[in-house]
C-alpha positions as CSV (number, residue, x, y, z in Angstrom):
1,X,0.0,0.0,0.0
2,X,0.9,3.9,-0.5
3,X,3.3,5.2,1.7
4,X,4.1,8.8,2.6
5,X,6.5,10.2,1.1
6,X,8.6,13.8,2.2
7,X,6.2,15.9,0.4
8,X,3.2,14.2,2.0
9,X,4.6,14.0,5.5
10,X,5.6,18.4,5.5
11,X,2.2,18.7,4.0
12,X,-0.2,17.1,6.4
13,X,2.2,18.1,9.4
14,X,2.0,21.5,8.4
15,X,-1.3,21.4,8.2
16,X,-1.9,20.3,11.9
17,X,0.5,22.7,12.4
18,X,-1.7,25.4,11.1
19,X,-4.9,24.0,12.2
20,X,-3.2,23.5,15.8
21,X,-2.9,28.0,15.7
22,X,-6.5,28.1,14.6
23,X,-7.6,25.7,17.6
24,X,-6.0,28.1,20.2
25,X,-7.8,31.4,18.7
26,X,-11.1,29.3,18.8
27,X,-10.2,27.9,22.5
28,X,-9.0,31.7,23.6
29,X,-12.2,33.4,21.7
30,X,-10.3,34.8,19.2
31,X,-12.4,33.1,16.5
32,X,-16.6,33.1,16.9
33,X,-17.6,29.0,16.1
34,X,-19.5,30.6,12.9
35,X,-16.0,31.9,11.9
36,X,-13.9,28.5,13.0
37,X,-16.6,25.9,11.7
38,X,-15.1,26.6,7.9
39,X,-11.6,25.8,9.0
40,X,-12.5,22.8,11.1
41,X,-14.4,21.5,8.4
42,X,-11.4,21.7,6.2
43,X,-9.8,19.4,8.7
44,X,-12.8,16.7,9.2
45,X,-13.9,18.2,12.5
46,X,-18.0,18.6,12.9
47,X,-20.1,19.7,15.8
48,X,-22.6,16.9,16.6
49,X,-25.4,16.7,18.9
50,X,-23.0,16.5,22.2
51,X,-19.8,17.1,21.3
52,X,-17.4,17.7,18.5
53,X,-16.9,14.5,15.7
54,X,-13.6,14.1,14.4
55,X,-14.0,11.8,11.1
56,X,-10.6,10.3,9.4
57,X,-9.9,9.5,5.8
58,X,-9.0,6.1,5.5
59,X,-8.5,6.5,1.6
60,X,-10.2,3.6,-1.1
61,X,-10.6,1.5,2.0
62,X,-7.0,0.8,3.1
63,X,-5.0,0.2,6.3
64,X,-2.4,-1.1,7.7
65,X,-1.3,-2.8,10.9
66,X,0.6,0.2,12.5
67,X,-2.1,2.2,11.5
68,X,-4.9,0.1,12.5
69,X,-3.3,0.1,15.8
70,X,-2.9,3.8,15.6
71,X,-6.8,4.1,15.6
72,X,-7.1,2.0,18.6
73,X,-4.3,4.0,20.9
74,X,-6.6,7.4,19.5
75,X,-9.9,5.8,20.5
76,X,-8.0,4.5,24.0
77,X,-6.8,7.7,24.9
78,X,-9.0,10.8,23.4
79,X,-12.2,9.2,22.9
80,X,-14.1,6.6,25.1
81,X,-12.6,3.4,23.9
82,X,-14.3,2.9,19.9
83,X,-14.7,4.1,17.0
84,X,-17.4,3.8,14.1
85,X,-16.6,3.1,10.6
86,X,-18.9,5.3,8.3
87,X,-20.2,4.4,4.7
88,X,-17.7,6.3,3.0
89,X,-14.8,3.9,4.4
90,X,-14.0,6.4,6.7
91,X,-13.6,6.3,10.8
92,X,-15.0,8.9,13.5
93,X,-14.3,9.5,16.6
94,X,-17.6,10.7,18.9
95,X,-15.9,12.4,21.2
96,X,-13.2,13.9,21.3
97,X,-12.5,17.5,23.0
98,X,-11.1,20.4,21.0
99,X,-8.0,21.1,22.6
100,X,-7.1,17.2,22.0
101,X,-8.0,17.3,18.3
102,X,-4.4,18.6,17.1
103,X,-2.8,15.8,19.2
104,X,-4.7,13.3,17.5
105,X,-4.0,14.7,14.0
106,X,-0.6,14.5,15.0
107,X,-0.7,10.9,15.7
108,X,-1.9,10.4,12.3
109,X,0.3,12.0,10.7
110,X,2.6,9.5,12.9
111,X,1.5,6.6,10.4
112,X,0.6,8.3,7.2
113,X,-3.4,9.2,7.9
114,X,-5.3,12.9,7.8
115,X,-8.7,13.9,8.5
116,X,-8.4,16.4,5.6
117,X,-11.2,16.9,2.9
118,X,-13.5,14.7,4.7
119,X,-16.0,17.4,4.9
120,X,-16.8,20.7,3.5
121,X,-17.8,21.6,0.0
122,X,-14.5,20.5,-1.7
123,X,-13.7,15.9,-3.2
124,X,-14.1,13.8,-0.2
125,X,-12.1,10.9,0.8
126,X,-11.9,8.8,-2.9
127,X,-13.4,5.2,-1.6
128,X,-13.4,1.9,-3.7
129,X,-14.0,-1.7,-4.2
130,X,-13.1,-2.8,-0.4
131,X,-11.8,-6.4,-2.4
132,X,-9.6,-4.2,-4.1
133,X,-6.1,-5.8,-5.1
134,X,-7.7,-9.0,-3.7
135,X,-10.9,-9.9,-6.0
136,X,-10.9,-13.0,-7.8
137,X,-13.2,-11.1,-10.4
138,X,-11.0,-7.8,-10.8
139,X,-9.7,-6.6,-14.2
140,X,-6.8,-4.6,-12.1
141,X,-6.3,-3.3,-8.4
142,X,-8.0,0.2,-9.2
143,X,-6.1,1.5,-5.4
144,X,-3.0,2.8,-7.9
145,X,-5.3,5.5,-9.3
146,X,-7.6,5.9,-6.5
147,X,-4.2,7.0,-4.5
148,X,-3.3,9.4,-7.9
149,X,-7.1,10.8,-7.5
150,X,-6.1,11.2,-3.8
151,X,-3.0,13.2,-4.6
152,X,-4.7,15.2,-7.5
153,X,-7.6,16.3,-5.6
154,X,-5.9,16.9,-2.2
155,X,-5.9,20.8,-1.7
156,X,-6.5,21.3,-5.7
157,X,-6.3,25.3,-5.5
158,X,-9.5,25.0,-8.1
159,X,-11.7,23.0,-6.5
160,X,-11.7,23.7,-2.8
161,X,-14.7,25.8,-2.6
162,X,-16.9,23.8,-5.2
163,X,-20.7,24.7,-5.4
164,X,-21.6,21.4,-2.9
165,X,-19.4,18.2,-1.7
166,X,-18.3,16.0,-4.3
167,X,-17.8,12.3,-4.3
168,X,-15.5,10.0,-6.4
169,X,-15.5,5.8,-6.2
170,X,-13.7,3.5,-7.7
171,X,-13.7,0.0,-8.9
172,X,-11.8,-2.5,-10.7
173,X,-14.4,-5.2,-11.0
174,X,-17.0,-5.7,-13.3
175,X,-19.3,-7.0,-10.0
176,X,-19.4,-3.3,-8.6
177,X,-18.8,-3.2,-5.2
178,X,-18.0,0.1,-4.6
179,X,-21.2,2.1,-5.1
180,X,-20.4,3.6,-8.0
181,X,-23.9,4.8,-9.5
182,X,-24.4,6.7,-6.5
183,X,-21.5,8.8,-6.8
184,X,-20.6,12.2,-8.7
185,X,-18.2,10.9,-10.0
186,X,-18.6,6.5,-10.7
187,X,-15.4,4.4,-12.3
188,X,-15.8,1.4,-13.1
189,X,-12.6,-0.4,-14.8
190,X,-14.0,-2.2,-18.2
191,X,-12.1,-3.6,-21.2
192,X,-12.6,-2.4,-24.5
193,X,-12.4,-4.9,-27.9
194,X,-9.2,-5.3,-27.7
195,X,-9.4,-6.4,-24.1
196,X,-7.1,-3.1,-22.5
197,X,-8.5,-1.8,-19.9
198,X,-9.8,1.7,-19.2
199,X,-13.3,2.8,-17.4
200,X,-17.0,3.0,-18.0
201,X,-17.3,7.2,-16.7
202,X,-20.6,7.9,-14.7
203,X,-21.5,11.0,-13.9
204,X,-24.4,12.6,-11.6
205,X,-25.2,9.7,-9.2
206,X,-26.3,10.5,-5.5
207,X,-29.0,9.7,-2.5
208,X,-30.1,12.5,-0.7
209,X,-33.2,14.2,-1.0
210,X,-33.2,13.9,-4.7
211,X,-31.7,10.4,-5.4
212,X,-30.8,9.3,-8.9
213,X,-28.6,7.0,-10.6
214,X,-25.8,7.8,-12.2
215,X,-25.3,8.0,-16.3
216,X,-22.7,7.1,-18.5
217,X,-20.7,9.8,-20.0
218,X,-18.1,7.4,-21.4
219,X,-18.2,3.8,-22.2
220,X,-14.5,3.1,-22.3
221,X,-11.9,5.9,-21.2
222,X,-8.3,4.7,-21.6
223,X,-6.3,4.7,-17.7
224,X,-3.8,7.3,-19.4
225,X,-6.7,10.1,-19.9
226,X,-8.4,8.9,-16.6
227,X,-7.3,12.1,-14.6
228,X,-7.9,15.2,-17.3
229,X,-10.8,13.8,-18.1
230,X,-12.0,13.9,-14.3
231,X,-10.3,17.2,-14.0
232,X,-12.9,18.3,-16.8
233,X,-15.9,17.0,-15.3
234,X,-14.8,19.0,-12.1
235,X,-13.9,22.2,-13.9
236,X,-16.9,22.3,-15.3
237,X,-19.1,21.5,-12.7
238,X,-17.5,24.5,-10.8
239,X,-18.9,26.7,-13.4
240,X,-22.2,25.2,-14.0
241,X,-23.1,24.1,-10.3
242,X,-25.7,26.3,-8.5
243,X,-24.7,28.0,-5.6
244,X,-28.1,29.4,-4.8
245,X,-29.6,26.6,-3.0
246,X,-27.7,24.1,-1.5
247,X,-30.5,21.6,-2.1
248,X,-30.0,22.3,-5.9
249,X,-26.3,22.6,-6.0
250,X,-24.5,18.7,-6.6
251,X,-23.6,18.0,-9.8
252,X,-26.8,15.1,-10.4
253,X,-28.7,18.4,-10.4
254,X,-26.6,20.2,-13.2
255,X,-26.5,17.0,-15.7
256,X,-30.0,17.3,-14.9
257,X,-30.5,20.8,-15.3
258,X,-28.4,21.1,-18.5
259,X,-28.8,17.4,-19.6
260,X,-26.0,15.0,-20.3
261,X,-25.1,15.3,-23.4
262,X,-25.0,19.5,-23.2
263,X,-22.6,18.3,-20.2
264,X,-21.1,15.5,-22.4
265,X,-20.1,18.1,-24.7
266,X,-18.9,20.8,-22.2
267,X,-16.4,18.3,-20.3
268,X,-14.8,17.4,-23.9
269,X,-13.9,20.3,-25.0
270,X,-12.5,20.7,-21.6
271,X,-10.8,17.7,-21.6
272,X,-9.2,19.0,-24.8
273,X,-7.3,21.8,-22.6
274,X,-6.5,20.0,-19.9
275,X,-5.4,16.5,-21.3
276,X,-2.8,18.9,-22.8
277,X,-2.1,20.4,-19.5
278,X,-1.1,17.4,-17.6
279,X,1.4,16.3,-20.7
280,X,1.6,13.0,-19.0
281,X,3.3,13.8,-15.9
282,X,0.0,12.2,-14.6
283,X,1.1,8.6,-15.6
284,X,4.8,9.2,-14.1
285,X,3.5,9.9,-11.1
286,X,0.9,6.3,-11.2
287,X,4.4,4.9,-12.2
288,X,5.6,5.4,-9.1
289,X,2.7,5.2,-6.9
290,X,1.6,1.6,-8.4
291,X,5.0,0.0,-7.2
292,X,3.5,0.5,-3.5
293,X,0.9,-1.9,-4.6
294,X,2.6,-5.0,-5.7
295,X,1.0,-8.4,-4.3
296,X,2.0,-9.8,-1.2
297,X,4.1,-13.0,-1.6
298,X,1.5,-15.5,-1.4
299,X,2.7,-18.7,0.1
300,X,2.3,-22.3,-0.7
301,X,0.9,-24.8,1.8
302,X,-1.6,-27.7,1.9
303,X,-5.1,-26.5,2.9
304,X,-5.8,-30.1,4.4
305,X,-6.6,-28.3,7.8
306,X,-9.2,-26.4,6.5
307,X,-11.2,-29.2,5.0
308,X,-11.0,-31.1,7.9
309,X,-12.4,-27.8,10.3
310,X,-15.0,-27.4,8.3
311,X,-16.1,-31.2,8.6
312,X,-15.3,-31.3,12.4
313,X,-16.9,-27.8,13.6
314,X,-20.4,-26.6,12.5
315,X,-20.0,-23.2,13.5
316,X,-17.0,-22.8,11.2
317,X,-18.7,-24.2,8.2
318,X,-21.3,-21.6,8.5
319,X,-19.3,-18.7,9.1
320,X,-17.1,-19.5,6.0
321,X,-20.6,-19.8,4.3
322,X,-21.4,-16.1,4.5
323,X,-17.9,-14.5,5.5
324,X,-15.4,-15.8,2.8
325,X,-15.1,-14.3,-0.7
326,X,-13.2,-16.1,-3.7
327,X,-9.6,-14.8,-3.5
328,X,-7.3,-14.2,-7.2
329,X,-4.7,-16.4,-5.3
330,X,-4.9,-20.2,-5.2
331,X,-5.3,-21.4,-1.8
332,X,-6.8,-18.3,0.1
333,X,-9.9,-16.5,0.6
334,X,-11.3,-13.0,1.9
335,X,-12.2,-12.8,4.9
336,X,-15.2,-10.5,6.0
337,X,-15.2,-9.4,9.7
338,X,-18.5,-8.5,10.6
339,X,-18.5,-5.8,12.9
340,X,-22.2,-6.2,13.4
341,X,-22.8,-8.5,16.6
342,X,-26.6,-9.2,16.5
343,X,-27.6,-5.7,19.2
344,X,-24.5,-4.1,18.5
345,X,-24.5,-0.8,16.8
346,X,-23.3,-1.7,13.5
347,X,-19.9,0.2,12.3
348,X,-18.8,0.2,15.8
349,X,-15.4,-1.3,16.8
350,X,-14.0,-1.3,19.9
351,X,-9.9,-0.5,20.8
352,X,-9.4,-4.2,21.8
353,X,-11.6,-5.4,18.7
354,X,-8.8,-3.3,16.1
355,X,-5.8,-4.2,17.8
356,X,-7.1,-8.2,17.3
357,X,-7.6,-7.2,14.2
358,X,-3.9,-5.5,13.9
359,X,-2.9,-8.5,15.2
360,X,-4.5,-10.9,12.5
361,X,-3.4,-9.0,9.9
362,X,-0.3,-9.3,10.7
363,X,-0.1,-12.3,11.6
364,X,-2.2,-14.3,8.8
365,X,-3.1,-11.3,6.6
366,X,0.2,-9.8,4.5
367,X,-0.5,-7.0,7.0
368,X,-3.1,-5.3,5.2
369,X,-7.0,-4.5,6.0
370,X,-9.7,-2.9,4.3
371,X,-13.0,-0.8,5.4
372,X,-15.7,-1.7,3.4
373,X,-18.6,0.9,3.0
374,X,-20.8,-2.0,4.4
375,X,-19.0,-0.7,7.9
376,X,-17.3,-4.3,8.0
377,X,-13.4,-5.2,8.0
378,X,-12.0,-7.2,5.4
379,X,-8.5,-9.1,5.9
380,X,-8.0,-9.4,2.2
381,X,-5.3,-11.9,2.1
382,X,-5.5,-14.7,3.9
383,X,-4.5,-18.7,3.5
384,X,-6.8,-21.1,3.6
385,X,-4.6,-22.5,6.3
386,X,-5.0,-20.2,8.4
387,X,-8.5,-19.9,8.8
388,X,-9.3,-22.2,11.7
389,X,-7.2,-19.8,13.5
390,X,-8.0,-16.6,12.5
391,X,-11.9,-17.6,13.0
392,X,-11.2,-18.8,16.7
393,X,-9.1,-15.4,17.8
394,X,-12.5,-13.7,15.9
395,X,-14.6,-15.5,18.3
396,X,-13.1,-14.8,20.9
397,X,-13.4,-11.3,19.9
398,X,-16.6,-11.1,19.2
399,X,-16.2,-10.5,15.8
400,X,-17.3,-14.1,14.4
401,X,-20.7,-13.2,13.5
402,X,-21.7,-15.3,10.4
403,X,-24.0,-13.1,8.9
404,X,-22.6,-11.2,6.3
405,X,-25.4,-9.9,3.2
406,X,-28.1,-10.9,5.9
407,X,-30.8,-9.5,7.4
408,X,-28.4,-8.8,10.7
409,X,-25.6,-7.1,8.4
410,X,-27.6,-3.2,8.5
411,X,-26.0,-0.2,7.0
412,X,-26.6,2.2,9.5
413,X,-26.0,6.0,9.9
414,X,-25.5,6.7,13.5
415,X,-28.8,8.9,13.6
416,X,-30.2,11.1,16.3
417,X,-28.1,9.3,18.7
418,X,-24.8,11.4,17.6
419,X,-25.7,13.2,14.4
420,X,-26.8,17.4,14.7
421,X,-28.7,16.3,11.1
422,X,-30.7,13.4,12.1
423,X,-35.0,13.8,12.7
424,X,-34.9,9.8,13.7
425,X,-32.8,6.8,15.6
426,X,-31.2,4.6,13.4
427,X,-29.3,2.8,15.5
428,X,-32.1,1.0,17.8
429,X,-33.5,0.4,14.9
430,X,-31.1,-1.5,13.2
431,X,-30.2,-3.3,16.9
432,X,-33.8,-4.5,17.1
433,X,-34.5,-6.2,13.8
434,X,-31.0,-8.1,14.1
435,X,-32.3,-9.1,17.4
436,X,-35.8,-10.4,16.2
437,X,-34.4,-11.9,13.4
438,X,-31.6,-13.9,15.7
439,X,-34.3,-15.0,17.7
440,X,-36.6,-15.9,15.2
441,X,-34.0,-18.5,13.5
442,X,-34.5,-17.1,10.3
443,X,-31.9,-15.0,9.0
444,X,-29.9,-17.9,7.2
445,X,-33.5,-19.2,5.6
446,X,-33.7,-15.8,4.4
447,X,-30.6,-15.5,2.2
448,X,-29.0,-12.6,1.2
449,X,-31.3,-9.8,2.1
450,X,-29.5,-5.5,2.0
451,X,-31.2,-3.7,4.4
452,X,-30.2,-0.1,5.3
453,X,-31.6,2.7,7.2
454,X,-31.0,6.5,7.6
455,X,-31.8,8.8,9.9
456,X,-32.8,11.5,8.1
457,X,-33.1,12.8,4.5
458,X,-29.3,13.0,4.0
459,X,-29.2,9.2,3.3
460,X,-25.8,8.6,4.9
461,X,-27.2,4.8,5.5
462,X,-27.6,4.5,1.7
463,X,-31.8,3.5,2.2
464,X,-32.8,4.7,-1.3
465,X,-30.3,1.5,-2.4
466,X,-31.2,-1.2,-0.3
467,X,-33.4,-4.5,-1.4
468,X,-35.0,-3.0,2.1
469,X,-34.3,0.7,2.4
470,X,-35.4,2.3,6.1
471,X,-36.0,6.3,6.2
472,X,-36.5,7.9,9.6
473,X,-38.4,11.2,9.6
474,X,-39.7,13.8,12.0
475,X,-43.7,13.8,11.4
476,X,-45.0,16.3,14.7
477,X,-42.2,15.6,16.5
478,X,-43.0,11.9,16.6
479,X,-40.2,9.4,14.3
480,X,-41.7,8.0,11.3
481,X,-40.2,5.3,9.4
482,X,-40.7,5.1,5.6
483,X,-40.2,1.9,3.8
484,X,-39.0,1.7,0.4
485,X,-38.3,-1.6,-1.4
486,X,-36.2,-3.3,-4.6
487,X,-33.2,-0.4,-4.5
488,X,-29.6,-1.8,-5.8
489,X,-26.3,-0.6,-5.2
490,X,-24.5,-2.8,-7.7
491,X,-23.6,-2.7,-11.2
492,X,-27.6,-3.0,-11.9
493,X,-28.2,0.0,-9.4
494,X,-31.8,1.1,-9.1
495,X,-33.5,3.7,-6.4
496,X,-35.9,2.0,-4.4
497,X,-39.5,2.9,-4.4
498,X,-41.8,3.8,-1.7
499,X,-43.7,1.1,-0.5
500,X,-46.4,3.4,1.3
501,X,-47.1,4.6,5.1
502,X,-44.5,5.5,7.3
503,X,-44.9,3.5,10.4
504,X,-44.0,4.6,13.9
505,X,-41.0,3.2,16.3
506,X,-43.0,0.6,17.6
507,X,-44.5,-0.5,14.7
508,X,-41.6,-0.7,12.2
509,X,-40.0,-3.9,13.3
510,X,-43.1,-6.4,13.2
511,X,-43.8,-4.2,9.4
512,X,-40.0,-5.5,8.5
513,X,-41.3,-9.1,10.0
514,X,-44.0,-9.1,7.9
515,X,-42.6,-8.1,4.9
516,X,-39.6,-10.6,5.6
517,X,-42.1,-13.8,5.8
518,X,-44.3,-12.4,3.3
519,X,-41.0,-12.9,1.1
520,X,-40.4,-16.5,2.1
521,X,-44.4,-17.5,1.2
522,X,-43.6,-15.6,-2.4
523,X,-40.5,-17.0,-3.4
524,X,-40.8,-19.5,-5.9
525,X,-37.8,-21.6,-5.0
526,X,-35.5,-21.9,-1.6
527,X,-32.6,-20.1,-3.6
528,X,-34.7,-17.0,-5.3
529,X,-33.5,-14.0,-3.1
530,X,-35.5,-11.2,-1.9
531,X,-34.0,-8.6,-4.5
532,X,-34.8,-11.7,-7.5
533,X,-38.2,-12.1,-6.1
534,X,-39.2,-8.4,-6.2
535,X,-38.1,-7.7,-9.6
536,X,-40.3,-11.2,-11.1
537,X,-43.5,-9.9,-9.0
538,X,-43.2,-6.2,-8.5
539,X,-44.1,-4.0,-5.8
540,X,-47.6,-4.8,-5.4
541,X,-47.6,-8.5,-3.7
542,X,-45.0,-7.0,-0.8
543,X,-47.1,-3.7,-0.2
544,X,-49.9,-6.5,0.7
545,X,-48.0,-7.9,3.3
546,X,-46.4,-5.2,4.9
547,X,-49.8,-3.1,5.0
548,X,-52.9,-6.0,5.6
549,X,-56.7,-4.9,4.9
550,X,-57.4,-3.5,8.0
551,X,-54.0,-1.2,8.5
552,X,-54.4,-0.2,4.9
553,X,-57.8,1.3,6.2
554,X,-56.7,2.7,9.2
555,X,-53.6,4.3,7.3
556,X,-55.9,5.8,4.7
């Protein structure tokens, strides 16, 4: 993986620097909080509910071990002991007080990590494919130019004061794993006839209040005019973006507004100047950055262990059922961590749980990890040989949970528990139907089954994509869930629609139960998932179960 060079390491640390002097004015009164909140923003510092939120780029998804560990001694010693990993592969930290904040940018600067540009109206952290480098299914590890994107955008002098945030992801799979169609700006690596590879461009995706899917502006971009050609999209959506409503102001709006191939033809002509610009320094630079990215050495061993844990222990064979993914290498696999204990908040990791991680990693992993915007932690690299092991230091972790893509693995923003934004709880929520379903039995009868809920509007839990998308809203000051059903976040992405009625705190659970078993009666075999089902029989059959005869009337 990347690692710091000179020029990275005086940046950031003269950043802190700068952001330490700005701290002290704000601390000594010097600065108002309406005339600091622009410059902590720059720095990944928000004002929550109950205290200030310090959230941390953990660029396309990677970590290492020291840095893994890093996040534990930050949680250990200016937080309360955890931290939540966010949708956008990043971390926060809950609580941390101001005058510690510097400190803790210091010590990640100690191993390579910022908290810069993951907020304010400016490219956020650039996430990816969390199988990245790994995927048995990938073209090419798309990290090498998610890391150039990092470089390129961080500080850009042009585009750090864009009309509204912007949001880049990456993949180099043709399975998209990464979100892509939700984005402003979607790669997705493809080959063209001749089987190079270069990427399918989508512009104008996002959730929000005004969710669409992203379009295609080019079906097959060669890597070498990957950067200008985003550099043009930006440029011009710096010109065209609205900056009189923020509501109206991300760049879905203006392809909208302008349509997409008025846009199409904007960003080429662009492109025209600045592919000349960047004269191809751009691909020195991924020269360099994609020997940081070589393999691991994978080793040779027998995987005669492996079989024989899987015949002797029950528990194992099911959690290799739901957590392993098919690795490139001959003899491993991918492991998925679920960091959603049935009633734990999902996303949250405790110091203890990332220093077993840490330790894992190094130990069986190639001493790499990965945050996937599921709020899970992959070990990417790991021998089949070594997975009785890994899956009994997991246990004892709590970290074992065999339930990855079901009904227990919840995307989850962290609501009105944390978040100044929220009109709803997400979090209880999401603790509650994992519960039922546990002690129902019937998660694994289910199948594969993405349910996500937001708090509020924003959409940070990604609902308007989930096969079971959950919307908290304020209605009188009472929350008030909305349903919508058959969204996608894949390759295939589609925006859920709304299934009807909100339904109140109480009464969202037993509508999710419903809806759940009203599935499993319309399925037409065992192995026809909940997504397949809906999209052979529609909406109409589901609203039935979640709102009976009687409800329906009452509701009307």
């Amino acid at each position: 993986m990347y690692v710091y060079n000179d020029f990275d390491e005086a940046f950031v640390r003269a950043r802190v620097a700068q952001f330490r002097g700005q701290v002290e004015r704000r601390i000594d009164g010097s600065l108002t909080e309406d005339e600091f909140r622009p410059l902590r923003l720059m720095n990944g510092l928000y004002l929550q509910l109950h205290a200030y939120m310090l959230r941390v780029a953990i660029p396309y998804g990677t970590l290492n071990v020291a840095q893994m560990r890093q996040l534990a001694m930050i949680a250990d010693r200016w937080d309360k002991g955890y931290g939540h990993w966010t949708t956008r592969q990043n971390i926060q930290f809950n609580w941390p007080r101001l005058a510690d904040v510097p400190d803790m940018l210091d010590a990640l600067a100690d191993v390579g990590m910022h908290a810069i540009q993951t907020s304010g109206n400016t490219i956020r952290n650039v996430t990816a494919d969390h199988f990245a480098g790994a995927a048995a299914d990938e073209i090419e590890d798309p990290r090498p130019v998610a890391e150039l994107l990092r470089q390129w955008s961080t500080d850009h002098p042009e585009f750090q004061f864009l009309p509204r945030k912007f949001k880049i992801a990456i993949t180099g799979s043709p399975n998209d794993r990464a979100v892509t169609r939700a984005h402003d700006i979607g790669l997705r690596m493809v080959r063209d006839a001749a089987g190079a590879p270069g990427f399918e461009v989508i512009v104008g995706g996002g959730l929000g209040r005004t969710p669409m899917v992203g379009r295609v502006i080019r079906d097959f971009l060669p890597k070498a005019d990957l950067l200008p050609y985003c550099e043009a999209i930006v440029r011009v959506y710096n010109i065209l973006g609205r900056r009189d409503n923020k509501y109206k102001a991300r760049i879905k709006i203006t392809v909208f507004e302008n349509g997409l191939e008025t846009f199409r033809d904007l960003v080429d002509e662009q492109f025209s100047t600045t592919r000349a610009q960047f004269s191809g320094v751009d691909q020195e630079i991924l020269a360099q950055i994609e020997h940081h990215f070589a393999s691991p050495a994978f080793k040779t061993a027998p995987t005669d262990g492996y079989e024989a844990a899987l015949l002797a222990n029950p528990a194992f064979r099911s959690w290799t059922d739901t957590n392993l993914v098919a690795h490139k290498a001959p003899g491993y696999a991918i492991v998925q961590v679920s960091i959603k204990k049935h009633g734990a908040t999902p996303g949250d990791a405790t110091s203890d749980q990332m220093r077993v991680l840490a330790d894992l990693a190094e130990r069986y992993g190639h001493g790499e990890l990965r945050i996937s915007h599921e709020q899970n932690v992959i070990l990417p690299h790991v021998h089949k040989s070594d997975l009785p092991a890994v899956y009994q230091a997991l246990r004892a972790a709590a970290l074992a949970t065999a339930n990855i893509g079901l009904i227990s693995d919840i995307i989850a923003c962290p609501g009105m528990d944390y978040c100044a934004l929220a009109t709803a709880r997400s979090i209880p929520i999401a603790q509650e139907i994992a519960l039922r379903f546990d002690a129902l039995k019937l998660e694994h009868e289910v199948g594969p089954l993405k349910i996500k809920i937001s708090g509020c509007i924003n959409a940070c839990g990604h609902h308007h994509v989930g096969h079971i998308g959950i919307l908290g809203l304020d209605r009188a000051g009472v929350e008030n869930y909305q349903i919508t059903l058959g969204g996608d976040h894949t390759e295939t992405a589609v925006i859920g629609e709304r299934a009807g009625p909100g339904f109140s705190a109480d009464e969202i659970v037993p509508a999710i139960e419903r809806l759940v078993r009203g599935y499993l009666a319309l399925r037409a075999t065992r192995d026809e998932t909940f997504i397949e089902t809906f999209r052979r029989l529609g909406a109409e059959p589901f609203k039935a179960v979640l709102y009976p005869p009687q409800e329906a009337a009452d509701a009307a």
